[in-house]
C-alpha positions as semicolon CSV with decimal commas, in nm:
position;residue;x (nm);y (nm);z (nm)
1;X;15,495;0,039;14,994
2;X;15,278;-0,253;14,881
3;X;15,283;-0,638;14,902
4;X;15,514;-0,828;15,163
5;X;15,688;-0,482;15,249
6;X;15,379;-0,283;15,353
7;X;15,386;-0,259;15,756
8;X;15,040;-0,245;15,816
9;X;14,774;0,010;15,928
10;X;14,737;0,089;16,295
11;X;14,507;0,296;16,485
12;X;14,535;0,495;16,814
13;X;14,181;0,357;16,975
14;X;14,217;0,018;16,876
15;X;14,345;-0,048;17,274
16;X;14,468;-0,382;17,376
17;X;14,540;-0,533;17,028
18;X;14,133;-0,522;16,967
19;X;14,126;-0,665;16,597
20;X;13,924;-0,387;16,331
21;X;13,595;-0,519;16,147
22;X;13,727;-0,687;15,852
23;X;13,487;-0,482;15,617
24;X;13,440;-0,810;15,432
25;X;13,290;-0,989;15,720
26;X;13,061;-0,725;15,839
27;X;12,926;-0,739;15,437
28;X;12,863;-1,140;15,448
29;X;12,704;-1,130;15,785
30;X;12,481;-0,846;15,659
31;X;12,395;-1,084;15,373
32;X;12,333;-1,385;15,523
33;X;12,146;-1,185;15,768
34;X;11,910;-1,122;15,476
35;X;11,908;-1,435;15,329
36;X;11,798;-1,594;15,693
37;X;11,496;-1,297;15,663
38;X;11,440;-1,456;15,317
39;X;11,386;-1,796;15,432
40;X;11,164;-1,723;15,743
41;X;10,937;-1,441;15,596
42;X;10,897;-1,533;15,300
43;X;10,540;-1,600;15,212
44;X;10,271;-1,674;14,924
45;X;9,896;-1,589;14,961
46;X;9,652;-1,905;14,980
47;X;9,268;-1,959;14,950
48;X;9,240;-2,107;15,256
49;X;9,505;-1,930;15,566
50;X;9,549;-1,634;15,405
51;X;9,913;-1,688;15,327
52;X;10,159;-1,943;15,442
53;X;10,555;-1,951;15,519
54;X;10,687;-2,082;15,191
55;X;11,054;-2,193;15,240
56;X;11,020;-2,206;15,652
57;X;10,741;-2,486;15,614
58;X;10,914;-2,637;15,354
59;X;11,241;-2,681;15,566
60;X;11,088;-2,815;15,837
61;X;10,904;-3,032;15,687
62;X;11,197;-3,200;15,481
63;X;11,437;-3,173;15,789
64;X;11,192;-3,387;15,980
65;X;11,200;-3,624;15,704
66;X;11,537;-3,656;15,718
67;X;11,584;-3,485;15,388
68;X;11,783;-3,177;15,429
69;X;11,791;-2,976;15,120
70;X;11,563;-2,679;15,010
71;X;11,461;-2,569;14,635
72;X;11,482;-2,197;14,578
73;X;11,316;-2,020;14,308
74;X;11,518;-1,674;14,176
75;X;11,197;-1,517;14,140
76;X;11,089;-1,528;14,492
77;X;11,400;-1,396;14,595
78;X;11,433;-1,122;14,347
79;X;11,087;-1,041;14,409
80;X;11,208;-1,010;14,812
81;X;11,526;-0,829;14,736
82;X;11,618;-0,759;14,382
83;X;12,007;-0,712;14,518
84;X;12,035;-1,036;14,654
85;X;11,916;-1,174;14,375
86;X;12,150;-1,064;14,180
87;X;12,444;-1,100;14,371
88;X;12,363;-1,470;14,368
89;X;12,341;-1,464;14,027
90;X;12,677;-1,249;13,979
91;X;12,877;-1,431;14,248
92;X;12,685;-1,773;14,326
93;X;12,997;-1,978;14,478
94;X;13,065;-1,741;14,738
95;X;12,643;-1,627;14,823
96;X;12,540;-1,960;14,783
97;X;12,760;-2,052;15,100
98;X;12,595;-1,773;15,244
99;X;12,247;-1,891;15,206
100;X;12,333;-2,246;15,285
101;X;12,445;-2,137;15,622
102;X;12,122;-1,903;15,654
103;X;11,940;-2,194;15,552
104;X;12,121;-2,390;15,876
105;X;12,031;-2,117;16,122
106;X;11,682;-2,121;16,023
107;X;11,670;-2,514;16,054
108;X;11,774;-2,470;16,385
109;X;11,585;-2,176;16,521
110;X;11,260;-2,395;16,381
111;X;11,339;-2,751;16,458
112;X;11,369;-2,702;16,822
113;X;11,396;-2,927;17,034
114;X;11,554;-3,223;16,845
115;X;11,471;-3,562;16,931
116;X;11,703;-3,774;17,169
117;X;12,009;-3,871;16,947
118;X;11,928;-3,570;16,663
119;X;12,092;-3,280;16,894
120;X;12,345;-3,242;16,591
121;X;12,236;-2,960;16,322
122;X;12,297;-3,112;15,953
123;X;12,412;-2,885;15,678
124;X;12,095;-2,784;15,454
125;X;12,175;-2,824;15,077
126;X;12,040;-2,502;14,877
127;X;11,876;-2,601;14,483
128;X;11,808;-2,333;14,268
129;X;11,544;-2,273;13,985
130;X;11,458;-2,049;13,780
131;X;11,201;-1,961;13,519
132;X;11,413;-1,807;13,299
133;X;11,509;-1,824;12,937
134;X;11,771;-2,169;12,889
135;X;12,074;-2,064;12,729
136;X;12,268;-2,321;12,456
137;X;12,580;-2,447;12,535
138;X;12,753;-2,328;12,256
139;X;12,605;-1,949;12,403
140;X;12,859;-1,997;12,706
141;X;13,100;-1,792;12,667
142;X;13,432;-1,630;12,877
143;X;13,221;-1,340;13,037
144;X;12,988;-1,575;13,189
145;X;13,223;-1,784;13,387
146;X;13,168;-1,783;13,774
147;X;12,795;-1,694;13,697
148;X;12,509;-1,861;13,706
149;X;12,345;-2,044;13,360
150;X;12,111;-2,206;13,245
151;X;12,130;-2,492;12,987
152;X;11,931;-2,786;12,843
153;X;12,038;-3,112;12,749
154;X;12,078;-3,464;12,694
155;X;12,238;-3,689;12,966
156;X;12,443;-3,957;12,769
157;X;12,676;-4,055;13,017
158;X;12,704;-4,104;13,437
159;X;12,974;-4,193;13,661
160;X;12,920;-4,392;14,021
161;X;12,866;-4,208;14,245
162;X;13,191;-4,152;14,477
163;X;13,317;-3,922;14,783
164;X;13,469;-3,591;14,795
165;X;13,634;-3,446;15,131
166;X;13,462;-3,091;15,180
167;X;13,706;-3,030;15,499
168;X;14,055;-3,217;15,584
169;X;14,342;-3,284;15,834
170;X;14,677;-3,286;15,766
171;X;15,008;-3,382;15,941
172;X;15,360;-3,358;15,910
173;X;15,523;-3,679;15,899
174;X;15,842;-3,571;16,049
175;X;15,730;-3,360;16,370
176;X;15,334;-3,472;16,410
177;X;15,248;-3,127;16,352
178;X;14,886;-3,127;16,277
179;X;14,651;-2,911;16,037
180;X;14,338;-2,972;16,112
181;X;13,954;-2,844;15,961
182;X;14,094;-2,724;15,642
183;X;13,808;-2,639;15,421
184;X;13,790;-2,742;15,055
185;X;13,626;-2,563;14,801
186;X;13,331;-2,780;14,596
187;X;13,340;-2,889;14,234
188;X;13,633;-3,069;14,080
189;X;13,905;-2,870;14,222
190;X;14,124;-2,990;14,416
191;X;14,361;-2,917;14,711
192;X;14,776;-2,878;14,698
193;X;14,916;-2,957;15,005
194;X;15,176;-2,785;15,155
195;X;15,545;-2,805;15,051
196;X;15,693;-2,744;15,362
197;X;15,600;-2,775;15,707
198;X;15,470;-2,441;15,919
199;X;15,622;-2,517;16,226
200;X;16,025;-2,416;16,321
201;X;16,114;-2,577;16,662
202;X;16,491;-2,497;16,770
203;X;16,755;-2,731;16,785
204;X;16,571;-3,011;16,581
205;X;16,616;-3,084;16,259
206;X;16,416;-2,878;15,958
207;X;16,152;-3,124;15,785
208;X;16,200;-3,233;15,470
209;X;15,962;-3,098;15,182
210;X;15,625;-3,276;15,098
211;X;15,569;-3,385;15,466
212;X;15,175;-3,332;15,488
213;X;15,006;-3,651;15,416
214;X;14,574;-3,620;15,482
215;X;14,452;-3,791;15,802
216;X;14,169;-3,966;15,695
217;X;13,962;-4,042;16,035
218;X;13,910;-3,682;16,042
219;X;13,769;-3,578;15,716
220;X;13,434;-3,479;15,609
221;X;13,295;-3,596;15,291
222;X;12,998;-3,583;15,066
223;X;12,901;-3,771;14,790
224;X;12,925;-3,699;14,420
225;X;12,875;-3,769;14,094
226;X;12,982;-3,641;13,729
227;X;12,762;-3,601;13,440
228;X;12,830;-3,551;13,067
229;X;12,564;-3,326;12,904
230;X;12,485;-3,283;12,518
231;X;12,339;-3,030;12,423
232;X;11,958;-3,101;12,247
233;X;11,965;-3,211;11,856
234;X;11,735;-2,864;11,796
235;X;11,985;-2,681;11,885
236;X;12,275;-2,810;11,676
237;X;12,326;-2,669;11,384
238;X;12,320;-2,833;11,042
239;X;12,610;-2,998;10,984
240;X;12,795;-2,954;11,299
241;X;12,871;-3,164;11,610
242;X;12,686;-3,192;11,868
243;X;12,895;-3,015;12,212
244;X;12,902;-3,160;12,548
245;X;12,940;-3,039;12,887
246;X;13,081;-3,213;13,237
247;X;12,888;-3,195;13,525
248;X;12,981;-3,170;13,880
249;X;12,647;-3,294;14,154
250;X;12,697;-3,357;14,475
251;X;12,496;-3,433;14,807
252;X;12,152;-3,484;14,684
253;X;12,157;-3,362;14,312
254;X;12,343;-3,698;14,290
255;X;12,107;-4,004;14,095
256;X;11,882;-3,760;14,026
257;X;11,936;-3,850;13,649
258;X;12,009;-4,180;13,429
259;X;12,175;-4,145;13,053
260;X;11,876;-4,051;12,822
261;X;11,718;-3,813;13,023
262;X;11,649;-3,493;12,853
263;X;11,710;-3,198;13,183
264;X;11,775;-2,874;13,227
265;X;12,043;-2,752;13,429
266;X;12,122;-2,461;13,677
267;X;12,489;-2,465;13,779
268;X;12,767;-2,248;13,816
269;X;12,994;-2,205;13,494
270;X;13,305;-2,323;13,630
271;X;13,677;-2,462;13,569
272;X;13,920;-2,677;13,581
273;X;14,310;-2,759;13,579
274;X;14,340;-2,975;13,246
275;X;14,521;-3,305;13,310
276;X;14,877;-3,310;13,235
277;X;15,000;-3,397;12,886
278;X;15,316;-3,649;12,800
279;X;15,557;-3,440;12,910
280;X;15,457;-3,413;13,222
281;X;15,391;-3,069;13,290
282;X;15,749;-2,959;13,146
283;X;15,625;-2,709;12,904
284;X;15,477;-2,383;13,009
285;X;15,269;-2,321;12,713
286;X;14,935;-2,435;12,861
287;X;14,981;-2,322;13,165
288;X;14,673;-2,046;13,184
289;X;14,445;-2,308;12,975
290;X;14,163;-2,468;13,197
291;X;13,893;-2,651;13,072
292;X;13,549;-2,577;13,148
293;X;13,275;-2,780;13,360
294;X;12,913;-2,664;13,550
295;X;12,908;-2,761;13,940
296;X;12,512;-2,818;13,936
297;X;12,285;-2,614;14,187
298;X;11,971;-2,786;14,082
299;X;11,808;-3,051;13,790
300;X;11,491;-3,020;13,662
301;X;11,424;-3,343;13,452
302;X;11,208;-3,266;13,156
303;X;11,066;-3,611;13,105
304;X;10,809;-3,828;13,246
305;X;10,568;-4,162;13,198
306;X;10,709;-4,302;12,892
307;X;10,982;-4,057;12,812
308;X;10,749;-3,803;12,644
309;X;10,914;-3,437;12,674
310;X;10,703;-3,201;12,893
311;X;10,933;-2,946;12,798
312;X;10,680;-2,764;12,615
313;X;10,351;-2,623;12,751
314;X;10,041;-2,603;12,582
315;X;9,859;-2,270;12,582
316;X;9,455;-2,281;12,566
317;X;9,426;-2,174;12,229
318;X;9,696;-2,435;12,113
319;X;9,461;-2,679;12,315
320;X;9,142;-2,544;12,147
321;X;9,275;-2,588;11,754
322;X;9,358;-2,953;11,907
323;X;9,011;-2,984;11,990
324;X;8,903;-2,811;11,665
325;X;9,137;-3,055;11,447
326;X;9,004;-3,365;11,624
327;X;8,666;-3,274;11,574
328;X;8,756;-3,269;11,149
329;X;8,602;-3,556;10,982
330;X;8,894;-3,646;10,751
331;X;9,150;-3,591;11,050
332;X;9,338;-3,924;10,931
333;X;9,388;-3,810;10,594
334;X;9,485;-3,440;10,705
335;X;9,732;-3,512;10,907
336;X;9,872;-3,782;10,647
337;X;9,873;-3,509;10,353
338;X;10,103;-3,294;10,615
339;X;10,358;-3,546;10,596
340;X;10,629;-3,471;10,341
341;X;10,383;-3,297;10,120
342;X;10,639;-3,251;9,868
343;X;10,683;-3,688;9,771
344;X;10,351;-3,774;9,579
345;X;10,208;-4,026;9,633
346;X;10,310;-4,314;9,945
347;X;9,981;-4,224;10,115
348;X;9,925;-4,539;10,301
349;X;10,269;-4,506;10,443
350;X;10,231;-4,151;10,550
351;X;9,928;-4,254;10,721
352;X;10,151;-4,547;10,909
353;X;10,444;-4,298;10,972
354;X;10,127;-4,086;11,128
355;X;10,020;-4,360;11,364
356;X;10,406;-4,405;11,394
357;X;10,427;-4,064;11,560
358;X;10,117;-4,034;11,778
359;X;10,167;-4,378;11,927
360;X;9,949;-4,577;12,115
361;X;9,959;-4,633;12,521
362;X;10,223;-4,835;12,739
363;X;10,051;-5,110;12,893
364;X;10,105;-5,264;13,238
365;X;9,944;-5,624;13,248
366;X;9,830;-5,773;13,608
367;X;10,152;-5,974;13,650
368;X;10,363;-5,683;13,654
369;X;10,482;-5,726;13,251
370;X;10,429;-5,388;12,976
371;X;10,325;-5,407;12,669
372;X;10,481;-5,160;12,449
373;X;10,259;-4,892;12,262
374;X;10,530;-4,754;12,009
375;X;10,480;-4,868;11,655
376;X;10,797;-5,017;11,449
377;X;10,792;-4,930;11,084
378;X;11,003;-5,098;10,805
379;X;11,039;-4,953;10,423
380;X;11,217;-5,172;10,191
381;X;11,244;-5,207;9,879
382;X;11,402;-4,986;9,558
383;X;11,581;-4,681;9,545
384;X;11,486;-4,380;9,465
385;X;11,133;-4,428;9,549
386;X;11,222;-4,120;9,872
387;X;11,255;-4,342;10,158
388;X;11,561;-4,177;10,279
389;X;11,364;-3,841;10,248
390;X;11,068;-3,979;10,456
391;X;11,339;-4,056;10,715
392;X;11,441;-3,712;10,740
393;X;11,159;-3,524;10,731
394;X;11,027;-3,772;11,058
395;X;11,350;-3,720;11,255
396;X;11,271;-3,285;11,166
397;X;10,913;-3,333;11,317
398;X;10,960;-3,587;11,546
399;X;10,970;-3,364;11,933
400;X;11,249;-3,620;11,960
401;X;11,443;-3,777;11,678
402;X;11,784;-3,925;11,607
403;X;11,890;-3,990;11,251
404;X;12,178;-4,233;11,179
405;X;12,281;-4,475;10,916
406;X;12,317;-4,792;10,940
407;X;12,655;-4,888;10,825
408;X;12,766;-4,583;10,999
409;X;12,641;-4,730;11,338
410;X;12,740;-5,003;11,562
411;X;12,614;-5,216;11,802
412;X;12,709;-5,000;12,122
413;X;12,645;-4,696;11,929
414;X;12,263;-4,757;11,946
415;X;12,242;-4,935;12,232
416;X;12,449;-4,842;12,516
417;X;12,899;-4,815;12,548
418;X;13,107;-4,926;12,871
419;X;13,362;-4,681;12,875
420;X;13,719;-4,570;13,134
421;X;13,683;-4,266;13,308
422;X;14,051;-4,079;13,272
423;X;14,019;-3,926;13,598
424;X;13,957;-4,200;13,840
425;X;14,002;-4,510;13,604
426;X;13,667;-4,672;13,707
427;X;13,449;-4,739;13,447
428;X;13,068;-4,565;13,371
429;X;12,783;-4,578;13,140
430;X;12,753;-4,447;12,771
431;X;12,447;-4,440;12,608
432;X;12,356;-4,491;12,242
433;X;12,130;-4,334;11,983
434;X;11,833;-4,546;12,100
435;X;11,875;-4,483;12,487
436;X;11,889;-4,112;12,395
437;X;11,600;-4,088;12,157
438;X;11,335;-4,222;12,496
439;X;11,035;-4,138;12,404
440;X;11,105;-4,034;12,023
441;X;11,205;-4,183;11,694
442;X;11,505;-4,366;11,577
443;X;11,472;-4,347;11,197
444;X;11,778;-4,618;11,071
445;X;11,881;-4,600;10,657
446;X;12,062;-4,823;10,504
447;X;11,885;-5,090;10,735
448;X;12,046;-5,388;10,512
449;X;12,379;-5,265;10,545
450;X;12,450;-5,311;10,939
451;X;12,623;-5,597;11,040
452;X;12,423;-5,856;11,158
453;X;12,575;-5,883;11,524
454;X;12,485;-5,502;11,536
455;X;12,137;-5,570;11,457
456;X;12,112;-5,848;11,694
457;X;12,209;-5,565;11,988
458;X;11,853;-5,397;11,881
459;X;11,637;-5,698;11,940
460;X;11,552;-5,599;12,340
461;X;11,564;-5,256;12,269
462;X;11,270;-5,327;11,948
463;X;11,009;-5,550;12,193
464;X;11,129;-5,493;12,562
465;X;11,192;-5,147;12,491
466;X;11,489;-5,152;12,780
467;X;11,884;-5,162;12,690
468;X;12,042;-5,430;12,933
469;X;12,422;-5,420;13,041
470;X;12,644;-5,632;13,189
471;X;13,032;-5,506;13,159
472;X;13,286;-5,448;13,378
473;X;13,144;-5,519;13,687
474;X;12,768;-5,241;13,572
475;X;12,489;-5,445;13,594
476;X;12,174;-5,207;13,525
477;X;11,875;-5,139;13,264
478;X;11,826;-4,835;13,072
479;X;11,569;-4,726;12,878
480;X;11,464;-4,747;12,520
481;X;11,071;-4,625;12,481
482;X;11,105;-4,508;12,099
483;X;10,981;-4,611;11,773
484;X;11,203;-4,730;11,543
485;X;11,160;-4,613;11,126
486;X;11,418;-4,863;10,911
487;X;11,437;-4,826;10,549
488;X;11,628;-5,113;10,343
489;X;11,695;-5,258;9,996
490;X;11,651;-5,588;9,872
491;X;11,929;-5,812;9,839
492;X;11,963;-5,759;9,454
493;X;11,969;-5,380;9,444
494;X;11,577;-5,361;9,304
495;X;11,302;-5,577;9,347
496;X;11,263;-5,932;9,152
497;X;10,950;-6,033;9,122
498;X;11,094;-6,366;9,031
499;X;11,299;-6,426;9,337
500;X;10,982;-6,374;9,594
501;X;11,084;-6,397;9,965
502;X;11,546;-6,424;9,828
503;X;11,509;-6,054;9,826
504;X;11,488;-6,004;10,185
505;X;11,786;-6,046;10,379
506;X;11,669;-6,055;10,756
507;X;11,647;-6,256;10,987
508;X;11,285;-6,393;11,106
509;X;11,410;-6,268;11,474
510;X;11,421;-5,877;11,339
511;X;11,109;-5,883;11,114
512;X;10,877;-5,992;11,358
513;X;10,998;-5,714;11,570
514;X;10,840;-5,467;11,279
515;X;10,442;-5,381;11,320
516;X;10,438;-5,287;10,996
517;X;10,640;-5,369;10,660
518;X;10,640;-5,184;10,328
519;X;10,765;-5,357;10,040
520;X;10,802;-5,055;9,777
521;X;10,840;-5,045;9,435
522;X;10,986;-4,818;9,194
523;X;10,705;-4,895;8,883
524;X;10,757;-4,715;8,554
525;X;10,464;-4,556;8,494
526;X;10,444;-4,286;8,240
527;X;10,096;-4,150;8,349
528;X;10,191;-4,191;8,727
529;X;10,571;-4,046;8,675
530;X;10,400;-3,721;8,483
531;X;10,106;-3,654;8,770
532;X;10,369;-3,706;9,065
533;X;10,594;-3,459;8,855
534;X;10,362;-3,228;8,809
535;X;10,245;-3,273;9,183
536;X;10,593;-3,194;9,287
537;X;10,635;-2,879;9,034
538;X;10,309;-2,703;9,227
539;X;10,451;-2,756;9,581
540;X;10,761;-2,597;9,509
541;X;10,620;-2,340;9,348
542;X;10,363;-2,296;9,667
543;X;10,678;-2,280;9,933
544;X;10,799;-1,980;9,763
545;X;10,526;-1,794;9,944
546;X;10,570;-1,983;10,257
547;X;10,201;-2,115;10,226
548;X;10,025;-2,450;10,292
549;X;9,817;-2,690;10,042
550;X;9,536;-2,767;10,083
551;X;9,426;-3,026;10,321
552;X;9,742;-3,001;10,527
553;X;9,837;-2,852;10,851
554;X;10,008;-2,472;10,862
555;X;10,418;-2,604;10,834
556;X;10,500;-2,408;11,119
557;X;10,225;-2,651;11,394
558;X;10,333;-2,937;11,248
559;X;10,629;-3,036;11,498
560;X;10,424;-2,894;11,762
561;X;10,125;-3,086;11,670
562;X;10,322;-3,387;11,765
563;X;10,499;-3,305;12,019
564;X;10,208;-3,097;12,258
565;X;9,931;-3,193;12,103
566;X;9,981;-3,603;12,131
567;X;9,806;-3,682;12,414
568;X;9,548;-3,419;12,376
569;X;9,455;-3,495;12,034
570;X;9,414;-3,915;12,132
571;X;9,209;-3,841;12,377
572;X;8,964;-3,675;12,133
573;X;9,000;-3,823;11,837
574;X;8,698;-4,115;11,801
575;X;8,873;-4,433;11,790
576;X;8,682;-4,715;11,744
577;X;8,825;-5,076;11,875
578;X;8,693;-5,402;11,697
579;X;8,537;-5,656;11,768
580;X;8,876;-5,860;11,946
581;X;8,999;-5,543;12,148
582;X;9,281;-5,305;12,178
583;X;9,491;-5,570;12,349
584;X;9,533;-5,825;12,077
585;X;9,859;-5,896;11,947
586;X;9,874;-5,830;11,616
587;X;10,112;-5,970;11,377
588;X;10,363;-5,795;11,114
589;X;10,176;-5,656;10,818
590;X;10,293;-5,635;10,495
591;X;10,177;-5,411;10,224
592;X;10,304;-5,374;9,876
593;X;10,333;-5,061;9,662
């Protein structure tokens, strides 16, 4: 017999109703037993002691800060005990408990004695990191689920940050029977109460169902926040949508993170009840269908300064052919020539779109003001003359570049969106192509196209370089450290020569929020249409054998060249300042091709 008819197993020494060892508990005690030997024995070998107590040092000293959380690395612990590794890795919701309460002995055993007031032990949060391989989001698939991942990301969107009962108290309505210290499990699940009450008292009358309503002097709650995670422009596919991800963070994962940040997560793939449809919950169909979410064990943010990306290390021979290409002569025109190699001609605008990508330095003036050091760059003028093309190939090599169109985008599509969270109706933060290219490129086409109210939104996020908001009740700043590449048309299709300054349609506002302007023109030139056509003809024919021409950069260091190799490559390049300084404002310059 099985189930509700099997009568249980008793044995003849168990004397006096003495329970057996649930063979389940004696297992987690064993483990946290070795989790707690983790934490205090763990050590790493220094110059100066010998070798130090990693994680017990590190405890106490953010315990007697008043900070009580601890950052794990996997590889310490698989390098302790390869098992436990990997049954934290296998089955993190239930061994992560099991470390956070190893984690609370050890607090205790080495915080002792507590000052006057401080006698109460505080839970320790556990954060885990890893140097493993990130996984895409799009990788995530049903076998991983309950196990620990790795992902990296974009943050576009954050909720306030709101509380979450970890244990309750319940009572019946009817008879005052009381529940109390029910534990909840973390992440967005939730709890069902009870449909009817436990307790049967003779002679009174049975309780009705749905009695239980939560008593909420005695709960215990932590704060928490959701995230919604995109996955990184690299990694999408050409052609295809970029995915996203919800994020659970609680106790002190929470503001960790604003919209724009570009992280990397460690969480446990999870899920979720869906919400209910129309009808209610009336049709059965969907009944085994949950929808998928990561409770985060730990953020690593993968910005800093400015919003460059850090992401990437540089190895020392990557940092040596830095050196080696700043000591070339004709750097300036190398690096030029390795943009869009395959459009003759534009030279003085590949040089600009160079200087657009390197950048210059964020200032901070005495009184507290910045001065922005990202260069704007406008191209207008004819079609067909590749300025859609230069575009594109500077959002590929950017380290961090968003493409859009311009009357394809709206005002709170590149700035920053106010939008209802389903869940809890309270509104939270959305932010725009700008706000998610920090530190990177926004290249804009069609420039002349967007409305002007929309290009009014752009004006802070041009000169300030911040997005501000004020709706529904947020008040806050995000933001916006990237250049911004616009190419337009003049108002008649091509350029008059007879119209002068009627075939610009901007406002002085926008254009003297551009460094630099290019007024292009599509000339017919016979001689100059053959050579560029011929120019054209022998790069083609030169990618077939995936090699570079000359005076340009091997294709494949190109992207990395601008991404690890910016700040190296400033600092030893020889600039040379005139005679009025670096910090001179300089006004928009216009040059005409």
């Amino acid at each position: 017999m099985s189930g509700f008819d099997d009568p249980g197993i008793f044995y003849s020494d168990s004397f006096g109703g003495d329970p057996v060892a649930d063979e389940g508990q004696v297992r987690k005690s064993q483990l946290q037993k070795r989790f707690k030997e983790f934490l205090r024995q763990y050590r790493v070998g220094t110059d100066r002691t010998g070798f130090t107590f990693k994680y017990r040092d590190e405890l106490k000293r953010h315990y007697n800060l008043g900070e009580y959380w601890i950052e794990v690395e996997m590889e310490d612990l698989a390098s302790f005990d390869e098992d436990l590794a990997d049954y934290l890795f296998k089955q993190p919701a239930e061994h992560l408990q099991l470390l956070e309460e190893a984690a609370k002995e050890v607090a205790d055993e080495i915080t002792r004695p507590r000052p006057t007031g401080e006698e109460t032990l505080q839970d320790i949060q556990v954060m885990l990191r890893s140097d493993a391989n990130p996984a895409n989001i799009r990788s995530l698939k049903s076998e991983q689920m309950s196990h620990l991942v790795k992902i990296p990301g974009i943050i576009i969107a954050a909720t306030a940050v709101r509380a979450k009962a970890t244990r309750i108290t319940i009572q019946c309505r009817t008879c005052r029977n009381i529940i109390p210290n029910i534990a909840l499990r973390p992440g967005l699940e939730g709890y069902a109460l009870p449909r009817k009450c436990s307790t049967e008292q003779t002679g009174l009358t049975k309780c009705p169902l749905d009695p239980y309503f939560i008593v909420p002097d005695k709960c215990k709650c932590v704060d928490f926040q959701t995230l919604k995670l995109q996955e990184s422009p690299d990694a999408v596919p050409h052609g295809e949508m970029p995915r996203h991800m919800q994020l659970y963070c609680d106790r002190y994962l929470c503001d960790k993170v604003v919209p724009g940040n570009r992280v990397t997560i460690m969480g446990i793939y999870s899920i979720k009840k869906s919400g209910l449809t129309k009808n209610k919950g009336r049709d059965n169909v969907g009944v085994g269908i949950r929808s998928s979410y990561i409770r985060v064990v730990g953020i690593q943010v993968d910005t800093e300064g400015s919003g460059r990306s850090v992401s990437s290390s540089v190895t020392p021979q990557e940092e040596e052919d830095f050196r080696r290409l700043a000591s070339m002569p004709n750097i300036y025109e190398t690096i030029a020539k390795s943009i869009a190699p395959s459009i003759y001609g534009s030279s003085d605008i590949k040089k600009a779109i160079a200087c657009m990508l390197f950048g210059g330095s964020r200032k901070r003036l005495p009184d507290g003001l910045t001065r922005r050091g990202d260069i704007n760059l406008l191209m207008l003028g004819d079609p067909g003359t590749a300025k859609s093309q230069l575009l594109k190939f500077v959002e590929r090599c950017s380290p961090i570049g968003v493409y859009t169109s311009g009357k394809g985008s709206s005002a709170a599509g590149l700035t920053a969106s106010v939008i209802r969270d389903p869940s809890s109706r309270s509104f939270f933060m959305e932010g725009g192509a700008m706000v998610l290219a920090d530190g990177g490129v926004v290249c804009i086409d069609e420039f002349d196209k967007m409305r002007e109210d929309d290009r009014v939104a752009i004006h802070e996020a041009m000169e300030q370089q911040t997005i501000s908001i004020a709706k529904a009740g947020i008040t806050t700043t995000l933001n916006s450290r990237c250049s911004v590449l616009a190419a337009a048309n003049s108002v008649f299709g091509r350029w008059d020569e007879t119209k002068g300054e009627e075939n610009i349609d901007f406002m002085p506002t926008i254009l003297s929020r551009f460094d630099m302007i290019f007024i292009v023109k599509d000339e017919h030139n016979e001689e100059r249409d053959m050579v560029g056509g011929l120019g054209s003809s022998v790069y083609r024919e030169g990618t077939v054998g995936e090699t570079c021409q000359g005076g340009q950069l091997p294709r494949d260091s190109r992207r990395g060249t601008v991404s690890s190799g910016m700040t190296l490559l400033f600092m030893h390049l020889p600039w040379k300042s005139t005679s009025g300084g670096w910090n001179r404002p300089l006004a928009p310059t216009v040059y005409v091709f």
